[in-house]
One Martini backbone bead per residue (centre of mass of N, CA, C, O) as a GRO file, in nm:
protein
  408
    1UNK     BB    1   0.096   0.038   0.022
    2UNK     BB    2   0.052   0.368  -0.027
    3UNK     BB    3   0.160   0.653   0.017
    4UNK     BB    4   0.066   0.950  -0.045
    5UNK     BB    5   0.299   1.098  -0.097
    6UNK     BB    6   0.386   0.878  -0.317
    7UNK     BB    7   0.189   0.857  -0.530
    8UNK     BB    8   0.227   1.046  -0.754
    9UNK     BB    9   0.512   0.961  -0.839
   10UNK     BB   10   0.399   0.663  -0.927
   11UNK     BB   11   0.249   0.755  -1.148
   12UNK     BB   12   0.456   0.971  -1.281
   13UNK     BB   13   0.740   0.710  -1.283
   14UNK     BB   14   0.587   0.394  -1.200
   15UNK     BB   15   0.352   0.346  -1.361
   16UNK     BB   16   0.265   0.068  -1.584
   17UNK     BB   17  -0.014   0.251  -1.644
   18UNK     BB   18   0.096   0.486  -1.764
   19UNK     BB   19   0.108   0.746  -1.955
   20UNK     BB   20   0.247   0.762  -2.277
   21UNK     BB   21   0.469   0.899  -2.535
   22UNK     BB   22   0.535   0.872  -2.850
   23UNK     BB   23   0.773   0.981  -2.971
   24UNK     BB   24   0.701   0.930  -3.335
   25UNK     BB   25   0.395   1.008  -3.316
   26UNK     BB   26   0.199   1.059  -3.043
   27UNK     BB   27   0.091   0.844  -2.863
   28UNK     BB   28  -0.107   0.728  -2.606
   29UNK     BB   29   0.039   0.526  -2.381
   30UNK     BB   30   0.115   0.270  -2.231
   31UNK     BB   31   0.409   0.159  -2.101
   32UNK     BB   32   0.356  -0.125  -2.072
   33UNK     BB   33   0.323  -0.083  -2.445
   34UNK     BB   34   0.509   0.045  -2.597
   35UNK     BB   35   0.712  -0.157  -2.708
   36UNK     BB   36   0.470  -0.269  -2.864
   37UNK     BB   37   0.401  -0.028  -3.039
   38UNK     BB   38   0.701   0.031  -3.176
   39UNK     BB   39   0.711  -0.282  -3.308
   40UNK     BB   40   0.451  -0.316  -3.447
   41UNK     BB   41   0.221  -0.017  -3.464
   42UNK     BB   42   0.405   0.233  -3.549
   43UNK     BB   43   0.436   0.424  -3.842
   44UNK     BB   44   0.719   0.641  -3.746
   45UNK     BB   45   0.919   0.444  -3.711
   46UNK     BB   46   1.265   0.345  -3.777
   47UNK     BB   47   1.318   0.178  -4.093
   48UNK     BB   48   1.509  -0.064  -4.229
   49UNK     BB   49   1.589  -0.178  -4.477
   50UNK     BB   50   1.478  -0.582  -4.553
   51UNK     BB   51   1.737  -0.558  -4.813
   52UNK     BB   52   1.976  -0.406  -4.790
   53UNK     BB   53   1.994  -0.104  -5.032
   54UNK     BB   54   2.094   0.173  -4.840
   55UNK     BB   55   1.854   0.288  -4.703
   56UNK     BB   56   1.719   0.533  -4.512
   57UNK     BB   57   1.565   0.540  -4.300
   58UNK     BB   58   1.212   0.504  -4.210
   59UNK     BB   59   0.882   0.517  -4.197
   60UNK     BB   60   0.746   0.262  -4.204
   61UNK     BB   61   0.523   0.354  -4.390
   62UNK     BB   62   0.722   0.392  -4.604
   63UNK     BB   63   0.882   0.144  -4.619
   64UNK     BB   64   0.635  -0.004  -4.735
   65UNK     BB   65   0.672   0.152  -5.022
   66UNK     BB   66   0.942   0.083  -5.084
   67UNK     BB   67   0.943  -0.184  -5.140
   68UNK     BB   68   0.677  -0.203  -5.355
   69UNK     BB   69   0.816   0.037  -5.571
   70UNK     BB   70   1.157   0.063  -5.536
   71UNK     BB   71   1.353  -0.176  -5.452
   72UNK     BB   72   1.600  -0.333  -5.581
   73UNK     BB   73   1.608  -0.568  -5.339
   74UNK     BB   74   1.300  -0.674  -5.449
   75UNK     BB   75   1.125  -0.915  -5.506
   76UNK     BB   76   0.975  -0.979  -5.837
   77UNK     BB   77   0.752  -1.042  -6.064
   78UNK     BB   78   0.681  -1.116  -6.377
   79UNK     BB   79   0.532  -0.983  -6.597
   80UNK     BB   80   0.449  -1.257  -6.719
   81UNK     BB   81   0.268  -1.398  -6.482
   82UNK     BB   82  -0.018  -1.415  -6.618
   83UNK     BB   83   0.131  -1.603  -6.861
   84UNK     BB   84   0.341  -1.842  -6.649
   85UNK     BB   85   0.555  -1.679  -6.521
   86UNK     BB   86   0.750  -1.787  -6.229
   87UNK     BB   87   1.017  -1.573  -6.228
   88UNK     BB   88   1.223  -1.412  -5.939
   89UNK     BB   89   1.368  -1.093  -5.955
   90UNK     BB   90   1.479  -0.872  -5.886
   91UNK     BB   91   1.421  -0.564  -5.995
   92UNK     BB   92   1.710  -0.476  -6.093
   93UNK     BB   93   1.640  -0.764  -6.266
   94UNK     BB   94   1.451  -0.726  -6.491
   95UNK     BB   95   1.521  -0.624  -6.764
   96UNK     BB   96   1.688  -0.848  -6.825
   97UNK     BB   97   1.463  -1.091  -6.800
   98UNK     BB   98   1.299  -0.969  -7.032
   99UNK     BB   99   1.512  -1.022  -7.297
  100UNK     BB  100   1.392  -1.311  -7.289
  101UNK     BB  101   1.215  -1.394  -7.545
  102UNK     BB  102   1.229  -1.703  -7.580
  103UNK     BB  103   1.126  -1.788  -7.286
  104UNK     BB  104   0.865  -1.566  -7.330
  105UNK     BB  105   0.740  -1.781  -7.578
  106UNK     BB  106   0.775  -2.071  -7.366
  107UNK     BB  107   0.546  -1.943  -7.201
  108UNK     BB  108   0.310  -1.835  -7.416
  109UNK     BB  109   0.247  -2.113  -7.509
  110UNK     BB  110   0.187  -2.278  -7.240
  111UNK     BB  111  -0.071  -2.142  -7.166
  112UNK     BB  112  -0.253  -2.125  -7.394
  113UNK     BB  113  -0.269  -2.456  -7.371
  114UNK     BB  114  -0.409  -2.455  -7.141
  115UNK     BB  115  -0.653  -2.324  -7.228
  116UNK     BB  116  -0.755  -2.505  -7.437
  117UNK     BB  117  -0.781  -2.718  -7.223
  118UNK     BB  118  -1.014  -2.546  -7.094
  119UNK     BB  119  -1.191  -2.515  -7.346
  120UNK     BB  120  -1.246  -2.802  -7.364
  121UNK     BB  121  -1.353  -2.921  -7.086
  122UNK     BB  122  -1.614  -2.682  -7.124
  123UNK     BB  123  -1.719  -2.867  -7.338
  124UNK     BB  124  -1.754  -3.129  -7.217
  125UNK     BB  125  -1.953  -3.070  -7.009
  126UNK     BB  126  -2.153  -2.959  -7.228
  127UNK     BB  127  -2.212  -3.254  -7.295
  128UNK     BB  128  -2.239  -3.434  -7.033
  129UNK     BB  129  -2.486  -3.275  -6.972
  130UNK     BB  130  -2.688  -3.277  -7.261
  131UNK     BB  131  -2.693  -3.598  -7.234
  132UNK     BB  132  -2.878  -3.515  -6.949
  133UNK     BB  133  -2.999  -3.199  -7.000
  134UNK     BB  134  -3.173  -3.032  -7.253
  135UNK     BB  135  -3.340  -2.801  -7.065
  136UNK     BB  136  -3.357  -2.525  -6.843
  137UNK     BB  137  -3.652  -2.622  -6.719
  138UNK     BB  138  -3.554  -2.930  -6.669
  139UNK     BB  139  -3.303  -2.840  -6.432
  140UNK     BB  140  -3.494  -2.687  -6.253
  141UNK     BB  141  -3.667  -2.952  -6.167
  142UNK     BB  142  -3.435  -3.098  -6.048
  143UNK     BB  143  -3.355  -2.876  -5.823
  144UNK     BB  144  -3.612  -2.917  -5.676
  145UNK     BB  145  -3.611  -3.262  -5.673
  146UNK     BB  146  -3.438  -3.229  -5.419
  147UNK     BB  147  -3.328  -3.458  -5.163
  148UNK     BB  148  -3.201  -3.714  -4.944
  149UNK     BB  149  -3.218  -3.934  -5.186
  150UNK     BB  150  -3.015  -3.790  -5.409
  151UNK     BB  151  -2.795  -3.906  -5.565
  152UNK     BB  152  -2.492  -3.847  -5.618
  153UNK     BB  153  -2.465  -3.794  -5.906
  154UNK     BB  154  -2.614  -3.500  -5.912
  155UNK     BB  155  -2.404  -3.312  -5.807
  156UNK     BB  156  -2.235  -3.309  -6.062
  157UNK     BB  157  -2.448  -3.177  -6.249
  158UNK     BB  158  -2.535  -2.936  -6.073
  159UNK     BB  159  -2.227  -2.771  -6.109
  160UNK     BB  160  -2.232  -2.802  -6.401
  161UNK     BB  161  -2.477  -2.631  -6.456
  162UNK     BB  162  -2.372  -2.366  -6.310
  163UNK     BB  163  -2.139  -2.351  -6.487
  164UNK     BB  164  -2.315  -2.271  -6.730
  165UNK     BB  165  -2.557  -2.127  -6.564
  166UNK     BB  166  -2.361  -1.814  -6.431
  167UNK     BB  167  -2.602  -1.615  -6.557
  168UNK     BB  168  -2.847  -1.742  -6.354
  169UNK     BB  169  -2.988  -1.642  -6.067
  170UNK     BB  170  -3.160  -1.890  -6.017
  171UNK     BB  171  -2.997  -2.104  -6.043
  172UNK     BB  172  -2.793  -2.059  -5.844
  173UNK     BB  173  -2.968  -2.057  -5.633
  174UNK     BB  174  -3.095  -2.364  -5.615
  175UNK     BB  175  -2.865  -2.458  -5.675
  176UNK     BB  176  -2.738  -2.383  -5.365
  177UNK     BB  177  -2.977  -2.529  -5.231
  178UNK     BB  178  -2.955  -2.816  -5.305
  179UNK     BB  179  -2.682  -2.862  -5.172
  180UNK     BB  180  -2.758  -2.824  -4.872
  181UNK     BB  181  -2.934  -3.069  -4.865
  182UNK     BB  182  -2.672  -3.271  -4.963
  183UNK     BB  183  -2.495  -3.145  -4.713
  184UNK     BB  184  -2.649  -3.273  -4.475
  185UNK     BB  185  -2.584  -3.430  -4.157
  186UNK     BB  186  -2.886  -3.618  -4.225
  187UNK     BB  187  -2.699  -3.714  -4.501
  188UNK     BB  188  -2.553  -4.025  -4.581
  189UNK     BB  189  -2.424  -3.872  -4.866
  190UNK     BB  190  -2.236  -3.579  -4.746
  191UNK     BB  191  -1.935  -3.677  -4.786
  192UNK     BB  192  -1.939  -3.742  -5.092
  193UNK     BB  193  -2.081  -3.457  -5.175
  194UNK     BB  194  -1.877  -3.352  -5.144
  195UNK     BB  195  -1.623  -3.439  -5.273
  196UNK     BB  196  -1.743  -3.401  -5.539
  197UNK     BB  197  -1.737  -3.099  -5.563
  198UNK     BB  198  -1.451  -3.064  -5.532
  199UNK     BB  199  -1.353  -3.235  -5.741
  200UNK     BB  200  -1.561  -3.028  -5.952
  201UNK     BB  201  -1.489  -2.709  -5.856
  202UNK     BB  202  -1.754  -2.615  -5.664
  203UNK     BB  203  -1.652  -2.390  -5.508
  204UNK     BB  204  -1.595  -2.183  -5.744
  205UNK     BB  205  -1.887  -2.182  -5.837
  206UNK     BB  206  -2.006  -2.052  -5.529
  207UNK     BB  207  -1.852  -1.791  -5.578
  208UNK     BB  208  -1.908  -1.719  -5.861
  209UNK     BB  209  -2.183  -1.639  -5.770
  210UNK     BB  210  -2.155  -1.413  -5.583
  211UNK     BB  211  -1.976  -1.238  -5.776
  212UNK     BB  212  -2.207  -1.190  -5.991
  213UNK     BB  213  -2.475  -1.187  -5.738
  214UNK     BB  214  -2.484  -0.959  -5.527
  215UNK     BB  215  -2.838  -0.852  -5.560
  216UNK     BB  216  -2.899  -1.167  -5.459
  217UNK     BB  217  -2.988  -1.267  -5.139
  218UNK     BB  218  -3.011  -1.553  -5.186
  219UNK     BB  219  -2.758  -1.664  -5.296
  220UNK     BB  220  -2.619  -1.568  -5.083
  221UNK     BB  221  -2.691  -1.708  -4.872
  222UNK     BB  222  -2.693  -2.025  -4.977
  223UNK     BB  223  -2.398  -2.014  -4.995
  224UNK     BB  224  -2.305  -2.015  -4.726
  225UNK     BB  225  -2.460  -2.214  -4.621
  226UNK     BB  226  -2.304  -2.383  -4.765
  227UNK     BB  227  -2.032  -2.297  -4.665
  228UNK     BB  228  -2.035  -2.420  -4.396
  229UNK     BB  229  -2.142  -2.754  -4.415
  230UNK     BB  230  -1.854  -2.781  -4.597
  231UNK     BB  231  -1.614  -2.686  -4.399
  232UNK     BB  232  -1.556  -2.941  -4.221
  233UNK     BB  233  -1.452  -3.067  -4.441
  234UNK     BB  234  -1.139  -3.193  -4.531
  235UNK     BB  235  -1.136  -3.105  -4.828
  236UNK     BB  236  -1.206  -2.816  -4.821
  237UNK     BB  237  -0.960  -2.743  -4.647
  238UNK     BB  238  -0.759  -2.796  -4.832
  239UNK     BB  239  -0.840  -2.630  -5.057
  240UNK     BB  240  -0.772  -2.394  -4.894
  241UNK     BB  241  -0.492  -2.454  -4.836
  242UNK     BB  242  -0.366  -2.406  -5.122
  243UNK     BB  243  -0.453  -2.083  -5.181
  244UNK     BB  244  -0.767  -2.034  -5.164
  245UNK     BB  245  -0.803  -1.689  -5.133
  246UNK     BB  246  -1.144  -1.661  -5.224
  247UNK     BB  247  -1.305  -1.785  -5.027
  248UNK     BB  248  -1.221  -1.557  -4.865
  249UNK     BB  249  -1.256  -1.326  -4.927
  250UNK     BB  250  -1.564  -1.337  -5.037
  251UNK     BB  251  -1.695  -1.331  -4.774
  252UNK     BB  252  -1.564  -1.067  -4.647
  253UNK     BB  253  -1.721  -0.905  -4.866
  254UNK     BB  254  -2.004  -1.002  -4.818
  255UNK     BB  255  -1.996  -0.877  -4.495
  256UNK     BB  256  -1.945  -0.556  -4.605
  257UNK     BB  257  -2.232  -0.561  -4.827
  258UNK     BB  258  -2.410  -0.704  -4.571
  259UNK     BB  259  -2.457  -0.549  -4.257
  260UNK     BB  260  -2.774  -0.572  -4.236
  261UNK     BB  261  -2.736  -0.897  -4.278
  262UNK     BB  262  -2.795  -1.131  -3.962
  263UNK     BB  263  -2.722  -1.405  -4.196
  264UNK     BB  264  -2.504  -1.367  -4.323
  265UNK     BB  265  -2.331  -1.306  -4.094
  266UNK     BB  266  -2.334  -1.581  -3.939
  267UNK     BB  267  -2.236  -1.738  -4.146
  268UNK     BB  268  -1.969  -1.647  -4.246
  269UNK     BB  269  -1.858  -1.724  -3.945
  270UNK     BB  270  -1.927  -2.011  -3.976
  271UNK     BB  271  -1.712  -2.055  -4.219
  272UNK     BB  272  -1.440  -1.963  -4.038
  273UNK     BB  273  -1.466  -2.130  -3.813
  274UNK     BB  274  -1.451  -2.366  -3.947
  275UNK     BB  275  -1.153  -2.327  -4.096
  276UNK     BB  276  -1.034  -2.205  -3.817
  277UNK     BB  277  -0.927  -2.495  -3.722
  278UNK     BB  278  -0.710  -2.443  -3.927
  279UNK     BB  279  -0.399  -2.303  -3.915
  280UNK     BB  280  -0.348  -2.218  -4.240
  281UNK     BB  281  -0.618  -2.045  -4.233
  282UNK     BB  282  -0.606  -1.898  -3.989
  283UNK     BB  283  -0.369  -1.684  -4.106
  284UNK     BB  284  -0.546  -1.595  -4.356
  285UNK     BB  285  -0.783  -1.444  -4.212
  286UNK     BB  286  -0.609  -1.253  -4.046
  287UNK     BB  287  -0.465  -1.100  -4.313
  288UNK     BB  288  -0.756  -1.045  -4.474
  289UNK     BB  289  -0.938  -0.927  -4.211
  290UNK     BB  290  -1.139  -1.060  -4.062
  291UNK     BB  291  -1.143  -0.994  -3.755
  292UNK     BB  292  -1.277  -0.726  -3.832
  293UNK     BB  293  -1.527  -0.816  -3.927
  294UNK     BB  294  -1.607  -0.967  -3.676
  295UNK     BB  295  -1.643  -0.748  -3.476
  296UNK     BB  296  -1.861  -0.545  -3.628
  297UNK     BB  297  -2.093  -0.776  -3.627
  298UNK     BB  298  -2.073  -0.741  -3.273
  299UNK     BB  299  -2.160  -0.443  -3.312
  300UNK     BB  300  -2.411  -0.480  -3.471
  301UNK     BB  301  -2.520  -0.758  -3.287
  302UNK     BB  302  -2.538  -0.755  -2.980
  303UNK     BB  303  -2.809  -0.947  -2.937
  304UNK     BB  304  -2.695  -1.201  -3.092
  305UNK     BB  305  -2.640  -1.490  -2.952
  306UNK     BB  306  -2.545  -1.664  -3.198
  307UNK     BB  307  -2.329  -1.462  -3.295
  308UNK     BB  308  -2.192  -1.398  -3.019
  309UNK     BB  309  -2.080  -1.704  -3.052
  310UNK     BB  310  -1.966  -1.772  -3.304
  311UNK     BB  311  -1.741  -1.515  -3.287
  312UNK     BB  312  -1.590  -1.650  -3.008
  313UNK     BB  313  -1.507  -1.908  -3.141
  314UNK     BB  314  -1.336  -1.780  -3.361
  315UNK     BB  315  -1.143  -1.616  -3.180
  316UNK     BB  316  -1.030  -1.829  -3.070
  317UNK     BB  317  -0.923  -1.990  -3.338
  318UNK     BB  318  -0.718  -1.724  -3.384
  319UNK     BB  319  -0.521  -1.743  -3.104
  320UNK     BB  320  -0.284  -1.948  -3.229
  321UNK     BB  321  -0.187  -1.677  -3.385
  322UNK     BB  322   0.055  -1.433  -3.321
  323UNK     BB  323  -0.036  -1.210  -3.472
  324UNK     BB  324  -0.357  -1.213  -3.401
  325UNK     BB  325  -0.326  -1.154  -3.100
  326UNK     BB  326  -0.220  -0.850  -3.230
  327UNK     BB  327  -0.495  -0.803  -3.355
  328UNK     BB  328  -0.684  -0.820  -3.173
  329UNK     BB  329  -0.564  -0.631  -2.940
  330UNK     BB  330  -0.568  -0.348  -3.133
  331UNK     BB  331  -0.909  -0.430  -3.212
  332UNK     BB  332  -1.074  -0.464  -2.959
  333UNK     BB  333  -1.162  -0.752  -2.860
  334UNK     BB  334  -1.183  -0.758  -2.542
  335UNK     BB  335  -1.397  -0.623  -2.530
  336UNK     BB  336  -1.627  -0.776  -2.696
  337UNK     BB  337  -1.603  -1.035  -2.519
  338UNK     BB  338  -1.727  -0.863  -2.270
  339UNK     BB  339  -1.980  -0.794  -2.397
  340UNK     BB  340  -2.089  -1.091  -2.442
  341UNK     BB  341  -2.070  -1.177  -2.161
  342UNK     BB  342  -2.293  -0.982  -1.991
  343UNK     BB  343  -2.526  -1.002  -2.238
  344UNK     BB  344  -2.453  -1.359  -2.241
  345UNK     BB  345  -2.445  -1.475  -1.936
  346UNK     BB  346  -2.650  -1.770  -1.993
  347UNK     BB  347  -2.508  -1.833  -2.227
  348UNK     BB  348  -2.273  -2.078  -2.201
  349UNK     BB  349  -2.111  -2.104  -2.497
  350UNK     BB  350  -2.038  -1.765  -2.528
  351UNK     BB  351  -1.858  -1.778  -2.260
  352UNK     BB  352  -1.677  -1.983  -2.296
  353UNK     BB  353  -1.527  -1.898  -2.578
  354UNK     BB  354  -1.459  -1.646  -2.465
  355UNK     BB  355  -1.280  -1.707  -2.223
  356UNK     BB  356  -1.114  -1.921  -2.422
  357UNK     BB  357  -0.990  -1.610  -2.578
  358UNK     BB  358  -0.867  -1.478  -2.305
  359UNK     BB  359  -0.679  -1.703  -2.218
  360UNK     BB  360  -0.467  -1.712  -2.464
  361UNK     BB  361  -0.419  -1.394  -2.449
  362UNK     BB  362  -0.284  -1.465  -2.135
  363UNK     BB  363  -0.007  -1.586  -2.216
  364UNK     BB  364   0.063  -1.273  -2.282
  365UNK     BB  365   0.222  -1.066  -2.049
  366UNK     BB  366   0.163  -0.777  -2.186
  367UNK     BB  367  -0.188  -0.820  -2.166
  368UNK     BB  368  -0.258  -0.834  -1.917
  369UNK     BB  369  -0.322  -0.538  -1.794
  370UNK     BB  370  -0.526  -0.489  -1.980
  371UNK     BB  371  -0.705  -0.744  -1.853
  372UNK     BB  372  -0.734  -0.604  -1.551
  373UNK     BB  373  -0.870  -0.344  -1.625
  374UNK     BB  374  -1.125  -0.448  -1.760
  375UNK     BB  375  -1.205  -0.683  -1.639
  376UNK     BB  376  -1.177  -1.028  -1.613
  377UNK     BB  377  -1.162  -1.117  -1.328
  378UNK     BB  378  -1.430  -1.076  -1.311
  379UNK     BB  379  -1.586  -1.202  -1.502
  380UNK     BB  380  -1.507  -1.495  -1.394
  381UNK     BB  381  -1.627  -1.502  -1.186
  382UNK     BB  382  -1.945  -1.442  -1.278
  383UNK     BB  383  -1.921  -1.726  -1.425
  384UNK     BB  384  -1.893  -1.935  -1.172
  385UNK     BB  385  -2.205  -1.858  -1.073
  386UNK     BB  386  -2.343  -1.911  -1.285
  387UNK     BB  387  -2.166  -2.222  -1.406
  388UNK     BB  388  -2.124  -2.441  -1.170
  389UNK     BB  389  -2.192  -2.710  -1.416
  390UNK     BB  390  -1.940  -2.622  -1.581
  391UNK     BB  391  -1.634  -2.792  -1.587
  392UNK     BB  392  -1.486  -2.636  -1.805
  393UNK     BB  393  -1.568  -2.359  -1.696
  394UNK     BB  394  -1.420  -2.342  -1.446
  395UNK     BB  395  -1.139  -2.423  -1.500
  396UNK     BB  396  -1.100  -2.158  -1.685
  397UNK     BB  397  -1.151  -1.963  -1.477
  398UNK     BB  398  -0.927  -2.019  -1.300
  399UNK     BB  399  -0.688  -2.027  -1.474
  400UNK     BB  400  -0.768  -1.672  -1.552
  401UNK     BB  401  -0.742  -1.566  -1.253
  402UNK     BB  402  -0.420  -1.695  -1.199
  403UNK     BB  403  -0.287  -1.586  -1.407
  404UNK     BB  404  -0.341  -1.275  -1.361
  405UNK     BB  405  -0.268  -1.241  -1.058
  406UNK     BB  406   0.069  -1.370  -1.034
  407UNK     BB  407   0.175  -1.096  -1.216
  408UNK     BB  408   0.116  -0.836  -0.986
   0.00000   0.00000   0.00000
């Protein structure tokens, strides 16, 4: 305990919750997270380039300019790259490999050989489509008449018509609602039939149907319900691990175009939830913004007790990613997390989620005071009276507890 006559003294050059300025930006910090301000946070420090191309030091926000478009000594794609070139060399070598024309005209060959493989396969496609489906009122009566019992065969079908008929905005709903039917987790044949699609290339067919349809709020809504379902299944995982960032993209557009929309905004959740089971998905969506998506979500609709379950379990399993713990705590998930603990108190799963990716970030020494301050340690106290019989989140909430209370 301070003496009166100390305390001033503490504030003003011990209290490690004490606000400083920042030299460099002028931010006013806490002192205890300043070093992480510095190092992570600030536009304004002064940065070398990571190129060692004899720049002098600049404020990291231009040195980020400077790398993106100026430095010699940065790695950069082919100008031909759009065209197959796959050869990357330094900026200050890119005009030497561009004289390189023998290379870059077998470079442009093997390209166009590319599409028109290409554009035989979907020539293909539409041949065993309409071997089997001879008019589009036919296709559309198919895909009313999908059931639990529609054989496996039908997936492929509906796929291959989706993407013939990729500018009918009918087909695209129907398509997509079908899907729903057929991935349906007390469908017994949903583990073959997601199988089928991915197989099949359709999960780029239900992204490219919400890029086309984007003003369809059906089409919206069924193609997310469909990758929600579809999420689970480890090929869908594989497929987006493998680079295909177009399906976290579009989800991410998805859900900035549609705030208005809690139907949306929980579906979409609920496919980053699916995905970000995965480690290296979960960093895919940290770096793409998904975080910022899931917060904004959490403020507008404070009240959806689904939507604020959803995304503390998101942000859980976002937690396993040491940039994503400095994206969380700088985009103020923490008070997010709060608010969703306290507005829904009584709802079980919200508060485990929520407290379980507090213990998380909370492995984190730098985060600790600021989760002290926040009111965390009451937080989790209040979890333990409301839910006495819930074992493991007593668990997560004593050693939440004991983690902030013991580096004090």
């Amino acid at each position: 305990m301070l003496q009166q006559r100390d305390l001033e003294k503490h504030k003003a050059s011990d209290c490690p919750c004490r606000e400083v300025l920042c030299e460099y930006c002028g931010q006013k910090t806490p002192f205890d997270e300043l070093s992480a301000h510095q190092s992570m946070r600030c536009t304004e420090v002064p940065t070398p380039c990571p190129n060692e191309c004899g720049q002098e030091a600049l404020a990291r926000k231009d040195m980020e300019l400077h790398v993106a478009k100026e430095c010699p000594n940065q790695v950069v794609q082919c100008s031909y790259a759009s065209r197959g070139c796959t050869t990357q060399v330094r900026r200050s070598e890119l005009e030497v490999h561009l004289q390189d024309a023998r290379h870059h005209l077998e470079v442009v060959e093997a390209h166009f050989t590319k599409e028109i493989v290409k554009v035989r396969a979907e020539m293909n496609d539409m041949v065993r489509f309409l071997m089997r489906v001879r008019t589009l009122d036919e296709f559309l009566r198919l895909l009313d008449d999908v059931s639990l019992k529609t054989p496996v065969s039908h997936v492929e079908l509906i796929v291959l018509g989706m993407r013939i008929y990729a500018d009918n905005a009918m087909v695209q709903e129907r398509g997509c609602f079908a899907l729903i039917t057929l991935c349906e987790v007390n469908n017994k044949n949903a583990d073959q039939n997601i199988a089928t699609v991915v197989a099949m290339r359709g999960i780029p067919v239900i992204i490219d149907a919400m890029k086309r349809h984007q003003n369809v709020m059906k089409v919206q809504e069924y193609a997310l319900h469909v990758l929600r379902k579809m999420a689970t299944n480890l090929d869908v995982k594989n497929f987006v691990q493998r680079g295909n960032n177009e399906c976290i993209e579009q989800i991410l557009d998805t859900m900035s175009r549609n705030q208005d929309n809690v139907g949306v905004q929980r579906d979409a959740i609920g496919v980053l939830l699916n995905m970000a089971v995965n480690d290296l998905i979960e960093v895919h969506i940290g770096k793409l913004g998904g975080i910022a998506h899931i917060l904004a979500a959490m403020d507008r609709y404070p009240n959806s007790t689904s939507l604020q379950q959803l995304a503390a379990h998101s942000l859980f399993h976002l937690t396993f990613d040491a940039k994503n713990k400095e994206r969380l705590i700088s985009s103020g998930a923490l008070q997010r997390l709060m608010n969703a603990l306290f507005q829904h108190s009584q709802h079980t799963n919200t508060v485990y989620y929520a407290l379980r990716a507090m213990a998380q970030l909370a492995k984190v020494d730098r985060y600790r005071n600021k989760m002290r301050r926040l009111g965390v340690i009451d937080a989790a106290k209040k979890a333990l009276q409301d839910h006495p019989h819930h074992k493991d989140l007593q668990k997560k909430c004593k050693m939440l507890i004991t983690r902030l209370n013991n580096d004090q």
